[in-house]
Structure formats: C-alpha cells, structure tokens
C-alpha positions as CSV (number, residue, x, y, z in Angstrom):
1,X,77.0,-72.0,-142.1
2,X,75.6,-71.3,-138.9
3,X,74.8,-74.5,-136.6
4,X,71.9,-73.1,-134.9
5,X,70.5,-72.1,-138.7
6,X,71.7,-75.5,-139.9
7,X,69.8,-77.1,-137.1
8,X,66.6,-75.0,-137.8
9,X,66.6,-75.8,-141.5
10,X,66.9,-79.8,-140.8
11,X,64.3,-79.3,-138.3
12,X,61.9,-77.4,-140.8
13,X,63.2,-80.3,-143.5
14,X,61.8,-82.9,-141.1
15,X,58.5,-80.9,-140.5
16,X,57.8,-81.1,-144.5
17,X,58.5,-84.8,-144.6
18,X,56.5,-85.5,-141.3
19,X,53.5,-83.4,-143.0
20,X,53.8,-85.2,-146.6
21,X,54.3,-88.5,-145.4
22,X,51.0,-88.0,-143.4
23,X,49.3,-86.5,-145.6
24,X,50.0,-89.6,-148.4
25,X,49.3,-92.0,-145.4
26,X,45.4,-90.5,-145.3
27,X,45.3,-90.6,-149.1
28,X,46.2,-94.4,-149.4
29,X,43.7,-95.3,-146.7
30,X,41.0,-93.4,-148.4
31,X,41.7,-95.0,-151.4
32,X,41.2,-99.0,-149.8
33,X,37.9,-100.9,-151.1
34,X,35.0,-101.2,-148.3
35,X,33.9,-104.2,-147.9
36,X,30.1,-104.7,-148.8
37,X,28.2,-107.9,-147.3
38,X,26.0,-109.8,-150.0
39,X,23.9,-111.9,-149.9
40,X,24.3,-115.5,-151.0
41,X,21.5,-117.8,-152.3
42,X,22.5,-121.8,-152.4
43,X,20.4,-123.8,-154.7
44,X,21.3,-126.9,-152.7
45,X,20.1,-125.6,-149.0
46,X,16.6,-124.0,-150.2
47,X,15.2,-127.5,-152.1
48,X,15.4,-130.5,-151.1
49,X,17.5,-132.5,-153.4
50,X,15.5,-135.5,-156.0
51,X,18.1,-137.2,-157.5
52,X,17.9,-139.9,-154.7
C-alpha cells in the first residue's frame, strides 16, 4: 500500500474513534442522577422533648 493512503486511512480511523468516544462520553453524562434537595422534618428539633 501507499503510505500517504495508509496515513489517510489511520487518520480517518482516528476521526471515527474520536467521534464515538465523544459521542458515548455525552450519553453517560446524560444518563447520571440529578440531585434533588428534600426536605427533612426532625421530630426531636420541632417539640420540645417530655420525658425529663
């Protein structure tokens, strides 16, 4: 084979992977869990405690 067409078809390889990989990058991060703040009651903070 040609070097200059062996050098263009490892160039276009790398292309693919570079697209692919990014591609799969931006699908795992869309896939993470968002966080979602809750609210918390204690029992212990809103009373004042009796058993004393």
């Amino acid at each position: 084979m040609d070097t200059h067409l062996m050098i263009g078809v490892a160039v276009m390889f790398g292309l693919i992977g570079i697209a692919a990989s990014r591609d799969l990058l931006r699908r795992l991060r869309e896939q993470q869990p968002q966080l979602v703040p809750i609210k918390v009651e204690r029992p212990d903070l809103q009373a004042p405690r009796r058993d004393r």
